[in-house]
N, C-alpha and C positions, 0 to 999 in steps of 0.2 A: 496580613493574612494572604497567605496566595489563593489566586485565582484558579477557581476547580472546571477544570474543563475536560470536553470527550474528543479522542481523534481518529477520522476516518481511516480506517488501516484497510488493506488490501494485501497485508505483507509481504510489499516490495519497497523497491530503494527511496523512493518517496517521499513515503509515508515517518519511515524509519529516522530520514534527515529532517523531518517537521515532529517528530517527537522527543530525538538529539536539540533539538534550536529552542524547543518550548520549555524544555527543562533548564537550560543553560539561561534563557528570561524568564527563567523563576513562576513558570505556569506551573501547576500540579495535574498532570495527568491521570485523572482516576476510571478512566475505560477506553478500552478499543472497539471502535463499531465498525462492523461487518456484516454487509447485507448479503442474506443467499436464500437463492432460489428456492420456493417451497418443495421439499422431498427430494431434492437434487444430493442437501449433504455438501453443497461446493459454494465458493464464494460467488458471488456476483461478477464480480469485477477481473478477477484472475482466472474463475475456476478452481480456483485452489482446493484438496481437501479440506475440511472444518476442523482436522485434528491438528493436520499443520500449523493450523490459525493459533490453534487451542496452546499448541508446544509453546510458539512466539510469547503468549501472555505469560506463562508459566515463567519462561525463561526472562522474560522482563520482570514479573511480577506486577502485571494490570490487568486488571481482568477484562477479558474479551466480553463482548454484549452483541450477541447473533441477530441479526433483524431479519426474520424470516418475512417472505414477501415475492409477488409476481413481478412482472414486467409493467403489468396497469397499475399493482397497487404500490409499486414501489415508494413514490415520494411520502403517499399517506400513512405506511406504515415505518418509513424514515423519520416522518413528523411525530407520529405518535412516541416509538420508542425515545426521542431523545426528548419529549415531555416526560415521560416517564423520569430519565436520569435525571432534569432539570427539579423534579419534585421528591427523588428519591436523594441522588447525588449531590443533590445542590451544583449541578453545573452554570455554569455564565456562559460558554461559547463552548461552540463546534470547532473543529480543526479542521484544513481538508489540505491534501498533498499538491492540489492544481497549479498548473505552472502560467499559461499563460492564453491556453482557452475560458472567451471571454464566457461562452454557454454554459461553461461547467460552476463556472464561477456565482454567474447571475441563478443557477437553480442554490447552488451554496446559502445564497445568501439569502434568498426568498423563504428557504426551509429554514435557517436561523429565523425570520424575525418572523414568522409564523409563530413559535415556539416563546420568543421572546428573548432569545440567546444573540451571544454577538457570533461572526466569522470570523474565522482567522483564515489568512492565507500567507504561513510565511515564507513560502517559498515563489512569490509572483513575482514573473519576472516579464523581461521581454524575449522573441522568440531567439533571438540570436544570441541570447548568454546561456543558452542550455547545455552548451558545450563546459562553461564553465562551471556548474551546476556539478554536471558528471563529474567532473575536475575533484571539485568539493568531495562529492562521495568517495569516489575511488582512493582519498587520500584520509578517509575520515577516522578509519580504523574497521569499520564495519564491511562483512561479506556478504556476499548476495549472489546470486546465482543462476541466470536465464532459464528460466522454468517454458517460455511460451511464446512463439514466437510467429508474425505475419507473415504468412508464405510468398506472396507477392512480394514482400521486399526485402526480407530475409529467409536462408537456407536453414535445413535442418543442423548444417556447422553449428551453427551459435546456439544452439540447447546446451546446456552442461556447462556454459563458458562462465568462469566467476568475471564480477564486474571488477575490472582491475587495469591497470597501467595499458598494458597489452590490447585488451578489448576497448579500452577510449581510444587507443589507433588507431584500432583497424575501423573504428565507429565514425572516426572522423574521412574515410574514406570511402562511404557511402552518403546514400544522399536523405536518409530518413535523420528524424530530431533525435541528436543525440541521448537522449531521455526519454525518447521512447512515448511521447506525449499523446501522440495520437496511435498508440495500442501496437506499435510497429513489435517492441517487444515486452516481458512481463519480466519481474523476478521477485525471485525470494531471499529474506534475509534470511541468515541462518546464524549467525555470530557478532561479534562487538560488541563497544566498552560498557552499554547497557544491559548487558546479556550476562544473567548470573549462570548460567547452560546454554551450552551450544549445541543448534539441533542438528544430529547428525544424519543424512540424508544418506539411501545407499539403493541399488538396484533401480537406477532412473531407466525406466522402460518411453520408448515413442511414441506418441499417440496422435495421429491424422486427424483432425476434426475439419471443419469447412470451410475457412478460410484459415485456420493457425495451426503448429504443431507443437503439442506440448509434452513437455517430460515430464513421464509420473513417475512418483518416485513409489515403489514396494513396500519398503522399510523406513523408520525414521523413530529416534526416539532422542528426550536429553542427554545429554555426558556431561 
């Protein structure tokens, strides 16, 4: 019997490659959690709209599981909802996208065995192979798309850029982690081989916020 587990999504490139890896080892994927802001409507972690979020599951075919929640009450309502899965879903482990911060990692794991569930972290690595990491995705099949990006260390160029051949060049020519580890920049999947509909994304508008600028997109629906 496979193993029923839940995985941290953000829907970007990440997350996407630790959901491609957990199926290919025969885990069973039966939700996507996504934490956002109370009354916001947007992800936690990206910003993202929740419709966005919504299309991704659709077009996978897993259901998304929203954890609505503050800044303070974050961990405790992380904890709760995946008691809930662990009692509804029958899940055994969390997933989470972390590459090779150690803090993101030790909350990971504290809120698994709170819960009683195991971690997974299949994508940990060290900080120097994140290059090859990007490697992996840009040749994986899957598309994605620079939704958001730190202004300090990247320009407004790189919004709209797909993750591809071209932009692991020019990635290697700056001096931020090529994956984007520590929030330099965001993206969106929008297509690949898990993808029964591809979300088609159209009128990506600018948006200045405080330290990042992200691309909203107007329109967006399956094909």
């Amino acid at each position: 019997m496979k193993k029923r587990i839940a995985l941290s999504w953000s829907g970007g490139k990440d997350c996407c490659i630790v959901l491609d890896t957990l199926l290919k080892q025969g885990y069973e994927v039966v939700s996507l959690v996504t934490t956002v802001p109370k009354e916001l409507g947007r992800t936690f972690g990206h910003g993202e709209r929740t419709e966005l979020i919504t299309l991704q599951g659709k077009a996978l075919s897993i259901p998304v599981h929203f954890i609505e929640c503050t800044y303070e009450s974050y961990t405790e309502q992380f904890v709760k909802a995946l008691e809930n899965l662990r009692n509804t879903e029958k899940i055994s482990g969390i997933a989470y996208g972390d590459l090779y911060l150690d803090e993101h990692r030790e909350w990971g794991e504290k809120v698994a065995n709170r819960v009683g569930i195991e971690a997974l972290y299949p994508l940990w690595t060290k900080k120097e192979d994140a290059l090859q990491l990007l490697d992996h995705f840009v040749h994986s099949g899957y598309k994605a798309v620079v939704i958001r990006v730190r202004h300090d260390v990247l320009d407004e160029t790189w919004l709209g850029r797909f993750v591809d051949q071209s932009f692991l060049e020019d990635v290697k020519k700056t001096a931020i982690c090529p994956m984007g580890e520590a929030g330099e920049y965001h993206t969106f999947v929008f297509d690949g081989p898990l993808f029964e509909k591809r979300v088609q994304l159209e009128n990506g508008e600018l948006i200045q916020l405080e330290t990042t600028k992200k691309l909203e997109f107007k329109s967006y629906e399956l094909v």
